[in-house]
C-alpha positions in Angstrom: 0.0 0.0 0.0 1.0 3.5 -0.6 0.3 5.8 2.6 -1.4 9.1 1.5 -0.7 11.7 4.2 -2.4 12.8 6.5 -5.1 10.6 4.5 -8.2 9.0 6.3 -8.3 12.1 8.9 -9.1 16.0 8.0 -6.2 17.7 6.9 -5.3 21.7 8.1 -8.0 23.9 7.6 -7.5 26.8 5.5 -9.0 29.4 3.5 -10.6 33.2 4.1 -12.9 34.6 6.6 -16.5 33.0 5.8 -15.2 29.4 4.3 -12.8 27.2 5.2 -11.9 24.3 2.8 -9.9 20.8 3.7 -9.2 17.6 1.9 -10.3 14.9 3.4 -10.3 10.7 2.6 -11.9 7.9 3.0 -9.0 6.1 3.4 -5.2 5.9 4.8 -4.0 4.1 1.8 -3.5 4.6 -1.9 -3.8 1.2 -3.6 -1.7 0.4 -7.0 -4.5 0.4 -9.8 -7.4 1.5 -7.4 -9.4 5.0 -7.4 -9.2 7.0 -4.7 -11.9 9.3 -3.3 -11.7 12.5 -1.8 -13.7 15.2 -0.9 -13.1 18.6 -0.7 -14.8 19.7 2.8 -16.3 23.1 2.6 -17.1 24.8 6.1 -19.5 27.7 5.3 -20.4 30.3 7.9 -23.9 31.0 8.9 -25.8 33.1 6.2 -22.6 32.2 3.4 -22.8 30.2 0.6 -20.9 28.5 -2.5 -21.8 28.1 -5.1 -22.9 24.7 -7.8 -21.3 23.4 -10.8 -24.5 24.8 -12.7 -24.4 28.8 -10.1 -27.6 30.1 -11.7 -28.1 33.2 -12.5 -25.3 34.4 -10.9 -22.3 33.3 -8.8 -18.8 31.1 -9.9 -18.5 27.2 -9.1 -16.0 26.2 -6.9 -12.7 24.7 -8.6 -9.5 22.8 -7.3 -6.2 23.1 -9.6 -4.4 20.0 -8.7 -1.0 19.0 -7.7 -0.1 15.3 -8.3 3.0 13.6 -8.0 3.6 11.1 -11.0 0.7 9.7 -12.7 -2.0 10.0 -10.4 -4.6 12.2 -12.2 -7.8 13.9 -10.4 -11.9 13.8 -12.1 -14.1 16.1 -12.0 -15.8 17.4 -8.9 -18.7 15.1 -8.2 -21.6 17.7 -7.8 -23.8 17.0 -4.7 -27.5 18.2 -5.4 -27.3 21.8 -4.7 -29.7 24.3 -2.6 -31.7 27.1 -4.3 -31.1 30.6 -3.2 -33.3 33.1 -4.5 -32.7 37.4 -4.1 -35.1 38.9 -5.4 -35.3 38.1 -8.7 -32.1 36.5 -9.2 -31.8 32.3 -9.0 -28.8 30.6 -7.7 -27.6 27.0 -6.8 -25.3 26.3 -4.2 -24.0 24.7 -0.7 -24.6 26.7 2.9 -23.5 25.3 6.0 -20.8 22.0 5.2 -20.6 20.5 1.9 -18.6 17.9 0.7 -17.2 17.8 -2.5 -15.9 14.2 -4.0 -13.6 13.8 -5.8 -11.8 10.7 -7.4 -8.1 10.3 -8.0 -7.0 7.6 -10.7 -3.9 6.0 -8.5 -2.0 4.0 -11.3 -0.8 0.4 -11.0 2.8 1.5 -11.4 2.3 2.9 -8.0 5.3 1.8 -5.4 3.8 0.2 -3.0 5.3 1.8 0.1 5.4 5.4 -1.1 4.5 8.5 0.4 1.7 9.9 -1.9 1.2 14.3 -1.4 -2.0 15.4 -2.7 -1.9 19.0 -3.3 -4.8 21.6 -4.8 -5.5 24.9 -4.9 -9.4 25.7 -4.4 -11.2 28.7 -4.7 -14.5 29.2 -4.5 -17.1 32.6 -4.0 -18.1 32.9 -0.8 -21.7 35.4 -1.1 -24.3 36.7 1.8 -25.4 40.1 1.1 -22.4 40.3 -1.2 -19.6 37.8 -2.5 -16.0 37.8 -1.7 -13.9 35.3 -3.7 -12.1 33.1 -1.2 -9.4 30.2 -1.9 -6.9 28.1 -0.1 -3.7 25.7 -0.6 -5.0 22.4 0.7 -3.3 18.8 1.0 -3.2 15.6 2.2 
């Protein structure tokens, strides 16, 4: 097995003053030739909100740039279903509160087993109440 640190617990928090993000996994291990799946973990402060792959009528989906050692490669977020925020006239989709984000990494059979695997993104997201404030962090695991 390879070890993913800091996998199968929360890694450090970061991000700016209404949402935090974190990586987070369901497991410790990387397996040669198996997916792995992460989420990105989005703590949203009361009244905040992200937004959907799909924002609405207004608003920016969250995004992660990934850095992967070797040939690991990183889908697509998998969209949970969204909440509907409406002002006024305008329509939006998005997450309040915590949302979890998956993700799946493609962990290739050339994998040593043994390694120590770094997972490493940067996400940014808009964070919006009355207003929105684009946020982002450097996360890993």
């Amino acid at each position: 097995m390879a070890a993913a640190t800091g996998a199968g617990a929360q890694a450090t928090q970061a991000g700016g003053p209404h949402v935090t993000g974190s990586l987070v996994s369901e497991t410790r291990n990387a397996v040669p030739g198996q997916p792995l799946h992460l989420a990105l973990r989005q703590k949203i402060q009361p009244g905040w909100h992200t937004y959907w792959s799909n924002p609405g009528e207004s608003g920016l989906p969250t995004t992660l740039d990934w850095s992967l050692p070797g040939e690991l490669i990183a889908g697509p977020i998998s969209w949970p279903v969204p909440e509907r925020f409406t002002y006024g006239p305008v329509v939006g989709y998005g997450y309040s509160h915590d949302v979890l984000l998956p993700i799946t990494i493609d962990v290739p059979a050339s994998l040593r087993p043994g390694s120590n695997v770094v997972l490493s993104a940067h996400a940014s997201w808009l964070a919006c109440s009355e207003i929105c404030i684009p946020e982002d962090a450097e996360l890993s695991i």
